[in-house]
PDB file of N, CA, C, O and CB in Angstrom:
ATOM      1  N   UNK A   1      96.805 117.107  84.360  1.00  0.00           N
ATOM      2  CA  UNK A   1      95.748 116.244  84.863  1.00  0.00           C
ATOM      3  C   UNK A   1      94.964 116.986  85.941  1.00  0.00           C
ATOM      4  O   UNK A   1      95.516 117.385  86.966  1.00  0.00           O
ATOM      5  CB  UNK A   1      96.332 114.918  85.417  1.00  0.00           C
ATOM      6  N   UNK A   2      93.425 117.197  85.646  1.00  0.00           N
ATOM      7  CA  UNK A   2      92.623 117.707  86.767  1.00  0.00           C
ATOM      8  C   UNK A   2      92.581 116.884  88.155  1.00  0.00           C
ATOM      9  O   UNK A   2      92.581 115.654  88.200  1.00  0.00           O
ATOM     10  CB  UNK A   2      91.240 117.820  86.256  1.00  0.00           C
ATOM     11  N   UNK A   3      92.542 117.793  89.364  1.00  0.00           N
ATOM     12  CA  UNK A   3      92.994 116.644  90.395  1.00  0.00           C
ATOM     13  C   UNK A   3      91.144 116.591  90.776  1.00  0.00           C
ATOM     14  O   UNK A   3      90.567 117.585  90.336  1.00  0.00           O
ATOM     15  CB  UNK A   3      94.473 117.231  92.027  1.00  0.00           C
ATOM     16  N   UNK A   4      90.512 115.896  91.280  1.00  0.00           N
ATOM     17  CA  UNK A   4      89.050 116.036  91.852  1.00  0.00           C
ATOM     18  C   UNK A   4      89.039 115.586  92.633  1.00  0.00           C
ATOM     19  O   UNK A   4      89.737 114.580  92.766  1.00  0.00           O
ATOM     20  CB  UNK A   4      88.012 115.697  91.371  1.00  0.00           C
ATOM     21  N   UNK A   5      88.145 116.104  93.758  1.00  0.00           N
ATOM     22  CA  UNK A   5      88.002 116.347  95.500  1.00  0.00           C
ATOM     23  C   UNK A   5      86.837 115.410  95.668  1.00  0.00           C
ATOM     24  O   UNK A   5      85.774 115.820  95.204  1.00  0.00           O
ATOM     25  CB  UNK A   5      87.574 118.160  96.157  1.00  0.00           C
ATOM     26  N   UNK A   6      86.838 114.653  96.037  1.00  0.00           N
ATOM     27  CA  UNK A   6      85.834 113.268  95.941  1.00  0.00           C
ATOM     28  C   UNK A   6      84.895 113.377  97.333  1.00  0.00           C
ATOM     29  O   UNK A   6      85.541 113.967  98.198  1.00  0.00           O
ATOM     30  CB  UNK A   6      86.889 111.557  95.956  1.00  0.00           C
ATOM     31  N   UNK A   7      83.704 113.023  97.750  1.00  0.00           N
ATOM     32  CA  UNK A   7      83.590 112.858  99.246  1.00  0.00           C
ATOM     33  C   UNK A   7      83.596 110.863  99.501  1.00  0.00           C
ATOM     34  O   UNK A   7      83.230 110.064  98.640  1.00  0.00           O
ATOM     35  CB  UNK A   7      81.808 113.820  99.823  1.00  0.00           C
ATOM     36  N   UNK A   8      83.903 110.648 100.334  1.00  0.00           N
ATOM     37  CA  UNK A   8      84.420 109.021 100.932  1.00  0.00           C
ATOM     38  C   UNK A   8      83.622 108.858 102.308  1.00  0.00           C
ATOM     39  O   UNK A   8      83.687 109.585 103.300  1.00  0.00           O
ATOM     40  CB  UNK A   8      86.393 108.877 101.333  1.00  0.00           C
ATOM     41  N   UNK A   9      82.828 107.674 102.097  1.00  0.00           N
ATOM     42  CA  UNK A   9      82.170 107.629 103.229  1.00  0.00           C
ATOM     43  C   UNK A   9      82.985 106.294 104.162  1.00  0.00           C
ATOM     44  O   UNK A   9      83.455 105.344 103.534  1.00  0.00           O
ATOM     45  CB  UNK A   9      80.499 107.431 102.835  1.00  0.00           C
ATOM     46  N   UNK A  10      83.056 106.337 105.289  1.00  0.00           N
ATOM     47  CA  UNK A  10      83.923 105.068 106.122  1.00  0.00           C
ATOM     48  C   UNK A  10      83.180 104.888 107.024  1.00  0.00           C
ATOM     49  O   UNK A  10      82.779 105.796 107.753  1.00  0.00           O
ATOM     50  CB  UNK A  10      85.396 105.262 106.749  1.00  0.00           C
ATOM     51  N   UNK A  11      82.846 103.620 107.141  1.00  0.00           N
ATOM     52  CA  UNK A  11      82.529 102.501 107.740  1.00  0.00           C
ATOM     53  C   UNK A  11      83.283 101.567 108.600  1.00  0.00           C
ATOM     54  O   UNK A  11      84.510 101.626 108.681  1.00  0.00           O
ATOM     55  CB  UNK A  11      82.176 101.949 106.952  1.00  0.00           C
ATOM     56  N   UNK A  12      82.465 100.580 109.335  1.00  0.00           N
ATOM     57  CA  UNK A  12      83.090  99.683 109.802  1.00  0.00           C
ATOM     58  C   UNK A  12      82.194  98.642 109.785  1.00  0.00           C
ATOM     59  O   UNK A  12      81.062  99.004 110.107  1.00  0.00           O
ATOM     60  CB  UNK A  12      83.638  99.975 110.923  1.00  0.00           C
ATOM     61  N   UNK A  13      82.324  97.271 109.475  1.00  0.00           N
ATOM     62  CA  UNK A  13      81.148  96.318 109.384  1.00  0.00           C
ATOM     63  C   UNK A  13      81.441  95.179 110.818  1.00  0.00           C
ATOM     64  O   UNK A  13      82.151  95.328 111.813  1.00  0.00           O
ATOM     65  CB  UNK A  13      81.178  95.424 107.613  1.00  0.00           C
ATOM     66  N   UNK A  14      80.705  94.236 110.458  1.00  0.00           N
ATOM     67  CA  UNK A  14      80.823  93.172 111.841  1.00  0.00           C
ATOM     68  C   UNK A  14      81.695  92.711 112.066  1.00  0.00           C
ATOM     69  O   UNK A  14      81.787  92.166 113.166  1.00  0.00           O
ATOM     70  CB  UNK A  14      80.187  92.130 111.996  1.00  0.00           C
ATOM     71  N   UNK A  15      82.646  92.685 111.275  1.00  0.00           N
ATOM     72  CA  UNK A  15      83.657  91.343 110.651  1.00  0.00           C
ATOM     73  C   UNK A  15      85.147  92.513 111.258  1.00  0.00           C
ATOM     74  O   UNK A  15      86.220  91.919 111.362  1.00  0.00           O
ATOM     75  CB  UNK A  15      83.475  90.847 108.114  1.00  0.00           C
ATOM     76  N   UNK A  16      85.155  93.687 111.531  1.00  0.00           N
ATOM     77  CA  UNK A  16      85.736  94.854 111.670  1.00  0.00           C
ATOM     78  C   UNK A  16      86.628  95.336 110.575  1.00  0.00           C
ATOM     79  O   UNK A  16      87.700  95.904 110.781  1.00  0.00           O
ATOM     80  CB  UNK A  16      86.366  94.813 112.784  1.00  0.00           C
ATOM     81  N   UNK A  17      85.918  94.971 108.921  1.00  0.00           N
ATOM     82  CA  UNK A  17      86.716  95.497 108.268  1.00  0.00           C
ATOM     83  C   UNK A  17      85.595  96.610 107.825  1.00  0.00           C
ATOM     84  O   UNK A  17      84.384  96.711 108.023  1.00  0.00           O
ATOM     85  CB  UNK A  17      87.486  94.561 107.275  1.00  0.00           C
ATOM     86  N   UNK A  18      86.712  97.508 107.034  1.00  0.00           N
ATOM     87  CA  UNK A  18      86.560  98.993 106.576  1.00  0.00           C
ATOM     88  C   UNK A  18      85.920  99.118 105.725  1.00  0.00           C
ATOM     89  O   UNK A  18      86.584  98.728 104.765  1.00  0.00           O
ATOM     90  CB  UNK A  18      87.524  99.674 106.231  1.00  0.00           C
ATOM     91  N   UNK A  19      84.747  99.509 105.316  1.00  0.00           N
ATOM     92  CA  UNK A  19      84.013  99.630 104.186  1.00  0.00           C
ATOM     93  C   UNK A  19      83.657 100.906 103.549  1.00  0.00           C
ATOM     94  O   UNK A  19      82.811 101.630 104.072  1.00  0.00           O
ATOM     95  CB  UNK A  19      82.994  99.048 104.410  1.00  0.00           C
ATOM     96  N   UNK A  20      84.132 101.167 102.665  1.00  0.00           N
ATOM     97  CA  UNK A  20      84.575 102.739 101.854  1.00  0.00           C
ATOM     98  C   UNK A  20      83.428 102.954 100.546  1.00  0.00           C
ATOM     99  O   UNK A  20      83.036 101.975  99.909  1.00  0.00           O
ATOM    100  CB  UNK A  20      86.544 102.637 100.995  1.00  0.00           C
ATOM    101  N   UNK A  21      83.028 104.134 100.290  1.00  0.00           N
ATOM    102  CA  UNK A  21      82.161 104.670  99.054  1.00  0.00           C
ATOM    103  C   UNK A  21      81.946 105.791  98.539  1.00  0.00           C
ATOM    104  O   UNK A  21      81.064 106.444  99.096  1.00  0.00           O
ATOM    105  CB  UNK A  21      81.138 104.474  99.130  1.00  0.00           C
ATOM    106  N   UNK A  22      82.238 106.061  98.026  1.00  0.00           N
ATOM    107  CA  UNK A  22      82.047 107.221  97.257  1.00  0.00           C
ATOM    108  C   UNK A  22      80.334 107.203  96.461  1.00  0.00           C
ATOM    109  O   UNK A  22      79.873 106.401  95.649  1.00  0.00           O
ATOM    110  CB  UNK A  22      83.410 107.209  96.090  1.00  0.00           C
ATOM    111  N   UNK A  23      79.910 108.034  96.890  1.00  0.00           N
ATOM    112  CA  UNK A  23      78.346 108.793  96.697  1.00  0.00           C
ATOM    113  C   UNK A  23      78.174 109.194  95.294  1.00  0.00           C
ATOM    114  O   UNK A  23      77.214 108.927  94.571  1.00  0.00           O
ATOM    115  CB  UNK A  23      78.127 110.266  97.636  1.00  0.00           C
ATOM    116  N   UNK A  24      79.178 109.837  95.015  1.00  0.00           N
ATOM    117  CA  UNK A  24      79.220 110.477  93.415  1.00  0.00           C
ATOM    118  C   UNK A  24      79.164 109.498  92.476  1.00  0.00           C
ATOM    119  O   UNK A  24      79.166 110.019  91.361  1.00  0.00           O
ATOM    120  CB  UNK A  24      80.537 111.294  93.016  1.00  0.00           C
ATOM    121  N   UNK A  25      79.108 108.134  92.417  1.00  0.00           N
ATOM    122  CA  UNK A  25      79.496 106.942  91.443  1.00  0.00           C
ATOM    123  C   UNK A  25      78.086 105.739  91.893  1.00  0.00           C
ATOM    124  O   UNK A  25      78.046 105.185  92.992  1.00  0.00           O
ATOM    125  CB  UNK A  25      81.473 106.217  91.898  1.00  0.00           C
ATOM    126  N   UNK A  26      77.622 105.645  91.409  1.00  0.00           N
ATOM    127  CA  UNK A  26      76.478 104.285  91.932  1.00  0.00           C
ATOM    128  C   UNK A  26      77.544 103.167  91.850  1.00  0.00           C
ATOM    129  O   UNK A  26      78.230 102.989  90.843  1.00  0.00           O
ATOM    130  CB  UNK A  26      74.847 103.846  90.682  1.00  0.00           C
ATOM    131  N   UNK A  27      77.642 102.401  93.016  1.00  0.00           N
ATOM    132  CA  UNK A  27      77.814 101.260  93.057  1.00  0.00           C
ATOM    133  C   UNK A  27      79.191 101.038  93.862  1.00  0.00           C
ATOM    134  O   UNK A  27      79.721 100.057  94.385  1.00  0.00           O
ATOM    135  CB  UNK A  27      77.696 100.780  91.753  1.00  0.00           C
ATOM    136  N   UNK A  28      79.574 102.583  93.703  1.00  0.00           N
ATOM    137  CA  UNK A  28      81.242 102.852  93.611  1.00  0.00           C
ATOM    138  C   UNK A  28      81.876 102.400  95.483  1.00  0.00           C
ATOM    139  O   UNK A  28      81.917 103.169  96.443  1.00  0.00           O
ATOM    140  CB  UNK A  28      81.578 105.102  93.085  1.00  0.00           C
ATOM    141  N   UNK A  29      82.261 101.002  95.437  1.00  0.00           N
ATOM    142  CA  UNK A  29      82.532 100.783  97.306  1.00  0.00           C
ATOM    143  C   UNK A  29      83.690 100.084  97.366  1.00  0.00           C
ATOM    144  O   UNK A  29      84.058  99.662  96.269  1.00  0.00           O
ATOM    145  CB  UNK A  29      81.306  99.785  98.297  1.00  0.00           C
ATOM    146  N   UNK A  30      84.363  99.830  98.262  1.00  0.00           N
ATOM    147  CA  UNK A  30      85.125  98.937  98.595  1.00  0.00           C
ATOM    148  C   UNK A  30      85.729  98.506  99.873  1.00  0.00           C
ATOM    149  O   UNK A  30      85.263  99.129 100.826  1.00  0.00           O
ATOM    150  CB  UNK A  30      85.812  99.114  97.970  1.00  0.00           C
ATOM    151  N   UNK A  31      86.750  97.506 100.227  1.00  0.00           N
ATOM    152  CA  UNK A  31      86.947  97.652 101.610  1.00  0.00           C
ATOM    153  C   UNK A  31      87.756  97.085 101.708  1.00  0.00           C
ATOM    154  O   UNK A  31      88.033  96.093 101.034  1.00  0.00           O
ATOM    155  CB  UNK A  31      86.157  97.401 102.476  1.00  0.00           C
ATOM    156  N   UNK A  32      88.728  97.831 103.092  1.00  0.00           N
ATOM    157  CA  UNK A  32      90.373  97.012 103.595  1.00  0.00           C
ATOM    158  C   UNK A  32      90.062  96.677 105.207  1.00  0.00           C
ATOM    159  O   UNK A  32      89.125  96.983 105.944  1.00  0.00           O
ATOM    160  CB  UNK A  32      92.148  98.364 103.480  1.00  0.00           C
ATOM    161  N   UNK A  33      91.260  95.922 105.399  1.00  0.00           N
ATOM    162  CA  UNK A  33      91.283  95.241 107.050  1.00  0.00           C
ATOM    163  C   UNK A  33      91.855  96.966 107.460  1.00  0.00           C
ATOM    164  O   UNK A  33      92.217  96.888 108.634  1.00  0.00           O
ATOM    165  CB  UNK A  33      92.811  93.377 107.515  1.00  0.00           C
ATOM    166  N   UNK A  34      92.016  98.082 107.082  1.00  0.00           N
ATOM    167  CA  UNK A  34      92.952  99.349 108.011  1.00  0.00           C
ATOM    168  C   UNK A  34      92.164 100.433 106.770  1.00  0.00           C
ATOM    169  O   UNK A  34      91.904 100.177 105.595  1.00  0.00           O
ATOM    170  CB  UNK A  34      95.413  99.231 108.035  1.00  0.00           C
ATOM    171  N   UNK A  35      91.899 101.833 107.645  1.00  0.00           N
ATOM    172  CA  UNK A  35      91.754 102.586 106.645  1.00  0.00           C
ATOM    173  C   UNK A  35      92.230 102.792 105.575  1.00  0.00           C
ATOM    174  O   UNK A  35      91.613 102.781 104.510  1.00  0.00           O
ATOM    175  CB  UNK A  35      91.763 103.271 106.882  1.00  0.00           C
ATOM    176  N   UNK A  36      93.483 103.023 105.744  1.00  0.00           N
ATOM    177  CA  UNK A  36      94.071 102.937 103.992  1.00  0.00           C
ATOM    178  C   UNK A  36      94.176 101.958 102.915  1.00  0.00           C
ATOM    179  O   UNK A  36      94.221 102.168 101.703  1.00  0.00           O
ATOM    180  CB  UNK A  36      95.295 103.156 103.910  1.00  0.00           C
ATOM    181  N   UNK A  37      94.213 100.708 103.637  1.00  0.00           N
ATOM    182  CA  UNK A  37      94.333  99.660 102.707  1.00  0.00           C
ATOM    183  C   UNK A  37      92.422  99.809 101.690  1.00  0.00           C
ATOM    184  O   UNK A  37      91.984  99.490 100.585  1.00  0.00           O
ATOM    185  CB  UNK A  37      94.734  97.878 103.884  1.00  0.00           C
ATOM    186  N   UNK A  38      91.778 100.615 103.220  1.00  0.00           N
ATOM    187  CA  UNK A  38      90.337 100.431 102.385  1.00  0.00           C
ATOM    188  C   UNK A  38      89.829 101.542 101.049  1.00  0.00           C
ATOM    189  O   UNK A  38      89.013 101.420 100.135  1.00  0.00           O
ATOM    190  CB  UNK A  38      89.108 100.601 103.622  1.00  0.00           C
ATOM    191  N   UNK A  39      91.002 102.930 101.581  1.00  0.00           N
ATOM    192  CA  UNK A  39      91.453 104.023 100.809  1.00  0.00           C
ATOM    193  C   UNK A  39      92.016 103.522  99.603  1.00  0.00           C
ATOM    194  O   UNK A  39      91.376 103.619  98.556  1.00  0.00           O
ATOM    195  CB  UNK A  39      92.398 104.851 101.512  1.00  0.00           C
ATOM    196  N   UNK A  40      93.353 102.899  99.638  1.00  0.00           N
ATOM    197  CA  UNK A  40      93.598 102.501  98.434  1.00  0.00           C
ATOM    198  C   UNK A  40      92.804 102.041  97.467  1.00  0.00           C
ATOM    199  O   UNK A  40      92.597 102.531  96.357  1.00  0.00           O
ATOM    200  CB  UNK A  40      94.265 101.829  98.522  1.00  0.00           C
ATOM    201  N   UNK A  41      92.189 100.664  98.150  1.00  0.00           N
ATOM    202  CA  UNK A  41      91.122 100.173  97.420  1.00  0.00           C
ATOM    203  C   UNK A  41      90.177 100.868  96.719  1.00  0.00           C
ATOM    204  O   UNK A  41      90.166 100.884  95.488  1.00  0.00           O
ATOM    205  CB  UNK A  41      90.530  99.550  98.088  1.00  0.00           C
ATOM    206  N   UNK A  42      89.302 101.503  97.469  1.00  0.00           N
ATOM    207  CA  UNK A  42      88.566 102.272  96.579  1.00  0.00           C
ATOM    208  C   UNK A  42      88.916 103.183  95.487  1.00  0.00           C
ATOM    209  O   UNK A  42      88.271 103.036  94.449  1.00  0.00           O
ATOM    210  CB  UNK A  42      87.975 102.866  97.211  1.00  0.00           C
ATOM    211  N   UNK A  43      89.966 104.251  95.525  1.00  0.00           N
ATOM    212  CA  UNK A  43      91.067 104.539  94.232  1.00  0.00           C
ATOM    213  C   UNK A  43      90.953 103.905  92.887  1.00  0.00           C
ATOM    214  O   UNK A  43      90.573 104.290  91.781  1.00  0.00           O
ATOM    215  CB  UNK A  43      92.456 104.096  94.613  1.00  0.00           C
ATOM    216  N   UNK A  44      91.425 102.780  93.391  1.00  0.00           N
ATOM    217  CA  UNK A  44      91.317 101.850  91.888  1.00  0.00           C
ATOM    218  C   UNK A  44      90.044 101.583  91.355  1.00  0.00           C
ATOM    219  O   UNK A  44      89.933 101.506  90.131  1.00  0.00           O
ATOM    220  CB  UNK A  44      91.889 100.383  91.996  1.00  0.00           C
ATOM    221  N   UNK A  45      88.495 101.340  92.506  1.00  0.00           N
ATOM    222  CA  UNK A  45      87.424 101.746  91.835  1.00  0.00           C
ATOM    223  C   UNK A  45      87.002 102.742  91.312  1.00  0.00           C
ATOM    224  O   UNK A  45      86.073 102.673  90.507  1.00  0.00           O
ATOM    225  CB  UNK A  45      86.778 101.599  92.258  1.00  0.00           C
ATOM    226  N   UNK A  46      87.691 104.113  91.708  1.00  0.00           N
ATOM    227  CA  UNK A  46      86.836 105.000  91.283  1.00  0.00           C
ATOM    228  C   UNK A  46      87.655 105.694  89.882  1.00  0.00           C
ATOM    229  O   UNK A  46      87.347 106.687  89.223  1.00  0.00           O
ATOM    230  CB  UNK A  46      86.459 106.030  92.568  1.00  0.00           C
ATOM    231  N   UNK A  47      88.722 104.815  89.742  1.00  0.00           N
ATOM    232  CA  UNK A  47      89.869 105.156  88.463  1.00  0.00           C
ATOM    233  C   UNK A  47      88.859 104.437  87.634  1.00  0.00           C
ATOM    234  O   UNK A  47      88.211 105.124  86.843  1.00  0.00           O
ATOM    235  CB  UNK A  47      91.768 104.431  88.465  1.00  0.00           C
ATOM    236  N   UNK A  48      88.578 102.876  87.711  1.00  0.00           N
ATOM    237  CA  UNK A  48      87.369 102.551  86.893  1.00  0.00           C
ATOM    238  C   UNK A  48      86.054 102.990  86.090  1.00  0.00           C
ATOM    239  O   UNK A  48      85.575 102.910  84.959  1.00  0.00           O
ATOM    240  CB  UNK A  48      87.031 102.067  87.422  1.00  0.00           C
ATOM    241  N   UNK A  49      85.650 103.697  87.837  1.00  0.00           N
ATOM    242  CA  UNK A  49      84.206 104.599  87.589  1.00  0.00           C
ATOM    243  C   UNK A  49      84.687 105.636  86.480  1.00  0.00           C
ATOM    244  O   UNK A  49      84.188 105.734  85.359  1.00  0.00           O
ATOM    245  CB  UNK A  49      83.559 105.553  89.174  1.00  0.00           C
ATOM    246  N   UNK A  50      85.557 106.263  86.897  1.00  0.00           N
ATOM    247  CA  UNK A  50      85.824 107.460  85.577  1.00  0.00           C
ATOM    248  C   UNK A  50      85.904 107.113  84.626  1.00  0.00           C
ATOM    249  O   UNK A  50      85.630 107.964  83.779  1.00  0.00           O
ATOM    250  CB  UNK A  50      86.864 108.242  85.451  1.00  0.00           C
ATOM    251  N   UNK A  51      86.350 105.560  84.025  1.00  0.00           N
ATOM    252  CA  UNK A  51      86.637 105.731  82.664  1.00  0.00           C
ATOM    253  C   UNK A  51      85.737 105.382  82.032  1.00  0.00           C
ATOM    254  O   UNK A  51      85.788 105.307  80.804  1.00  0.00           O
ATOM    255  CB  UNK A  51      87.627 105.197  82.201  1.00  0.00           C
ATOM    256  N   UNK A  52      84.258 104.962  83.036  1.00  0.00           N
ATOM    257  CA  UNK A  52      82.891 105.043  82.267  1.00  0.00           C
ATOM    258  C   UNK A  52      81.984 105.781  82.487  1.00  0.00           C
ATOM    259  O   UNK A  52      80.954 105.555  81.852  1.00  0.00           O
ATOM    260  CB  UNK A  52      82.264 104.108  82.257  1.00  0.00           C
ATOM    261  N   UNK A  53      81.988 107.012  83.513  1.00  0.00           N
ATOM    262  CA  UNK A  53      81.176 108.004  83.913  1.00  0.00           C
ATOM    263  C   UNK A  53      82.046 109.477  83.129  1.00  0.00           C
ATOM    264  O   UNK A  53      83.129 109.050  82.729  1.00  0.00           O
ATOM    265  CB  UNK A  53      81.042 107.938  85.765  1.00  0.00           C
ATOM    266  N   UNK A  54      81.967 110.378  82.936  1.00  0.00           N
ATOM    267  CA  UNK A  54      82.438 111.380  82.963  1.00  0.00           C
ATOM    268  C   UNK A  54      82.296 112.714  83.789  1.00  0.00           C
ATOM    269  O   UNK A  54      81.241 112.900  84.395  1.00  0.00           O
ATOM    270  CB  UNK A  54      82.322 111.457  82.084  1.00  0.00           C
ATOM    271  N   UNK A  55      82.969 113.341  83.826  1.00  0.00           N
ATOM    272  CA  UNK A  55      83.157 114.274  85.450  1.00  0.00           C
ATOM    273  C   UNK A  55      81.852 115.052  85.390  1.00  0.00           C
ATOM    274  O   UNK A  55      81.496 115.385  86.520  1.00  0.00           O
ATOM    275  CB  UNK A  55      84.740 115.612  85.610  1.00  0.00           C
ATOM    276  N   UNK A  56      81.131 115.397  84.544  1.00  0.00           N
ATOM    277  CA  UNK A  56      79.940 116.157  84.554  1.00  0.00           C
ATOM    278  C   UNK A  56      79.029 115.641  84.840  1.00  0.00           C
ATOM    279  O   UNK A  56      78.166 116.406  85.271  1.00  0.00           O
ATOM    280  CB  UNK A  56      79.626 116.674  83.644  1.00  0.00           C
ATOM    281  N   UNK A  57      78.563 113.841  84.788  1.00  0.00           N
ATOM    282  CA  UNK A  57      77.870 113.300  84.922  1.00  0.00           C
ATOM    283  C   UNK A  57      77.411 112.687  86.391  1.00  0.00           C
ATOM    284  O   UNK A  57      76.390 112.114  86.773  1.00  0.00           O
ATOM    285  CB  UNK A  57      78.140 112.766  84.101  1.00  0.00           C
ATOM    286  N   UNK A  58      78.431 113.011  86.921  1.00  0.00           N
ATOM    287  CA  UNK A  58      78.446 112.608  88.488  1.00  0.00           C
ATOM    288  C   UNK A  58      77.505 113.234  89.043  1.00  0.00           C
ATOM    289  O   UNK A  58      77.131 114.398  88.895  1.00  0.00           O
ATOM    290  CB  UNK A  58      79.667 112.906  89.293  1.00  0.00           C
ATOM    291  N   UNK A  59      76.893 111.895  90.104  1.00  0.00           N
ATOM    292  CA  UNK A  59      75.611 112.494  91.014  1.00  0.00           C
ATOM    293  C   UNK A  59      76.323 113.642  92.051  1.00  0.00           C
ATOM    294  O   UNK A  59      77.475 113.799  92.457  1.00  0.00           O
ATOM    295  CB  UNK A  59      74.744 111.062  92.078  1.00  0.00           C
ATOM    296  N   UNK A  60      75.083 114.338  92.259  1.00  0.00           N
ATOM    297  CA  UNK A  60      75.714 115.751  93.055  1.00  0.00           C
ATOM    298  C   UNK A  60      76.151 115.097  94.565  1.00  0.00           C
ATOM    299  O   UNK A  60      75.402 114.131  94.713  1.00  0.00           O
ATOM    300  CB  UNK A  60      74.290 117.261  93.292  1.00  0.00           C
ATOM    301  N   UNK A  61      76.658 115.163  95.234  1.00  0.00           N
ATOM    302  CA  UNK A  61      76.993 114.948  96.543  1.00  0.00           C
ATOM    303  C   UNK A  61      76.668 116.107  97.255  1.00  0.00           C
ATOM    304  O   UNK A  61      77.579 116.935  97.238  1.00  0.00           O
ATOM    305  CB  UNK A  61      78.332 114.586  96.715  1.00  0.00           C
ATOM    306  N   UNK A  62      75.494 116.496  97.985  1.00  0.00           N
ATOM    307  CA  UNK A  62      75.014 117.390  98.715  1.00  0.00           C
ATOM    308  C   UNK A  62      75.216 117.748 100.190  1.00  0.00           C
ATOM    309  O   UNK A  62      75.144 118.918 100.567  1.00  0.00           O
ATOM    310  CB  UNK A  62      74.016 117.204  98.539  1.00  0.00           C
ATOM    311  N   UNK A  63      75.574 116.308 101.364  1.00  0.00           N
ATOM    312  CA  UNK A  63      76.627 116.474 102.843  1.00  0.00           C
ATOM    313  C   UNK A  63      75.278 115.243 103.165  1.00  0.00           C
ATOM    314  O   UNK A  63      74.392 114.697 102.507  1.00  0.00           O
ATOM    315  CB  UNK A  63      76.863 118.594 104.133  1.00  0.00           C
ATOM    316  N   UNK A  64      75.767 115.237 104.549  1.00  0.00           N
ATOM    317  CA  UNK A  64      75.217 114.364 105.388  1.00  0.00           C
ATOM    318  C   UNK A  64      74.591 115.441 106.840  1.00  0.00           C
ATOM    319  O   UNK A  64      74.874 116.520 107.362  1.00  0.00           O
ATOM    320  CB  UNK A  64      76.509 113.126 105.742  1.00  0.00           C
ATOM    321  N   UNK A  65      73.645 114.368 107.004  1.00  0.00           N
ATOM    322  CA  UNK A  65      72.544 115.227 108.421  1.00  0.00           C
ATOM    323  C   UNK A  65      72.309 113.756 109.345  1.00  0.00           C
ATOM    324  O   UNK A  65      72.322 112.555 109.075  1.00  0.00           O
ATOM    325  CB  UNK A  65      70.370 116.113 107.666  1.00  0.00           C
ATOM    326  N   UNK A  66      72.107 114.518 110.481  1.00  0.00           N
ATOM    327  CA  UNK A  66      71.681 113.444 111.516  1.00  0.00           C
ATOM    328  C   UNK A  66      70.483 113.232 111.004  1.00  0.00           C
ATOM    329  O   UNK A  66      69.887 114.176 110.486  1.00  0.00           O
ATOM    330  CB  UNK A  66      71.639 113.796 113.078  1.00  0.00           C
ATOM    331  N   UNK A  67      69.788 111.675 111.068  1.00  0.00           N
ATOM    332  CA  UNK A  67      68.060 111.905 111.317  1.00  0.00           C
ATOM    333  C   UNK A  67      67.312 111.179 112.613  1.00  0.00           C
ATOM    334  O   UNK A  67      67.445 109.972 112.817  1.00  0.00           O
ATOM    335  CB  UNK A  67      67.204 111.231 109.927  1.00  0.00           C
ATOM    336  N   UNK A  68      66.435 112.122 113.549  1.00  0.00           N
ATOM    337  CA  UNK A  68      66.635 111.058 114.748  1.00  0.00           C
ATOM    338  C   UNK A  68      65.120 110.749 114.563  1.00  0.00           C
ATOM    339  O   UNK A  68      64.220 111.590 114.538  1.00  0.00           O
ATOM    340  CB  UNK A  68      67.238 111.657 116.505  1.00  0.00           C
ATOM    341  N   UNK A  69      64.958 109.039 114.404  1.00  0.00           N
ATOM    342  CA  UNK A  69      63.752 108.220 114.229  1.00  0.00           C
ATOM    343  C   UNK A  69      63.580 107.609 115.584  1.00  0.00           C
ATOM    344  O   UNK A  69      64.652 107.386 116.145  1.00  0.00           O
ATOM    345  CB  UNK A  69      63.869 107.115 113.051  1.00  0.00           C
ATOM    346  N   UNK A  70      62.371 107.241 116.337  1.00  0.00           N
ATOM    347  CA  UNK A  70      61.933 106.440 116.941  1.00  0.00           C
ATOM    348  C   UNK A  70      62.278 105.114 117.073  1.00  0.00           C
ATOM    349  O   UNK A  70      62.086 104.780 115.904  1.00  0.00           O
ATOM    350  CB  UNK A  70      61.092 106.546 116.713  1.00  0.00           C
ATOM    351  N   UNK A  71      62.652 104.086 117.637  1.00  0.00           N
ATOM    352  CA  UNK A  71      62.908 103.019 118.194  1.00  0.00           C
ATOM    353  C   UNK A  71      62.664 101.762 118.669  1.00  0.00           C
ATOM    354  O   UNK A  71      63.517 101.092 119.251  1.00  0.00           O
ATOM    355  CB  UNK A  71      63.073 103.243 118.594  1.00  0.00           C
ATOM    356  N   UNK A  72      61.227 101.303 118.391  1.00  0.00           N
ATOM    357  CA  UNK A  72      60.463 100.495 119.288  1.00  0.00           C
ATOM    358  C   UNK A  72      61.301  99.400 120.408  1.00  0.00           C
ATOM    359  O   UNK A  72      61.740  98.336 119.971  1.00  0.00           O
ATOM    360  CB  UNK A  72      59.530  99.691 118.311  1.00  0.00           C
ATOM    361  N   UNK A  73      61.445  99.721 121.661  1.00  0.00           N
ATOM    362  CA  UNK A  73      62.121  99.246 122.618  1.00  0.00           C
ATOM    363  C   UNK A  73      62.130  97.466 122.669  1.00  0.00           C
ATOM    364  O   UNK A  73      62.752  96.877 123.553  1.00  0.00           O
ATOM    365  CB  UNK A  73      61.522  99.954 123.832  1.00  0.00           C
TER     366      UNK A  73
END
């Protein structure tokens, strides 16, 4: 079994639970009350995503950049 190196984005929302996504999958999110529970979670989505995307088809995941915008006070 090929193992694949995923990138996972983590969050935190209002409510202070964990909100998890993977970039490579449209749609592909999920979320726990503790990082891992939000880790796990997403797992089982992205076991999903694979069995209707295939590994070549995945959007490229390119990194993340600061962007600093203006503010109106």
């Amino acid at each position: 079994m090929e193992k694949l190196h995923l990138p996972i984005i983590i969050e935190v929302d209002e409510d202070g639970y964990y909100i998890v996504s993977c970039p490579v999958f449209k749609g592909c999110h999920s979320y726990g009350e503790t990082i891992d529970e939000a880790l796990e979670n997403i797992k089982e989505v992205i076991d999903m995503c694979l069995e209707e995307t295939k590994v070549e088809e995945l959007n490229k995941f390119v990194g993340f950049r600061d962007l600093e915008v203006a503010q109106d006070a």
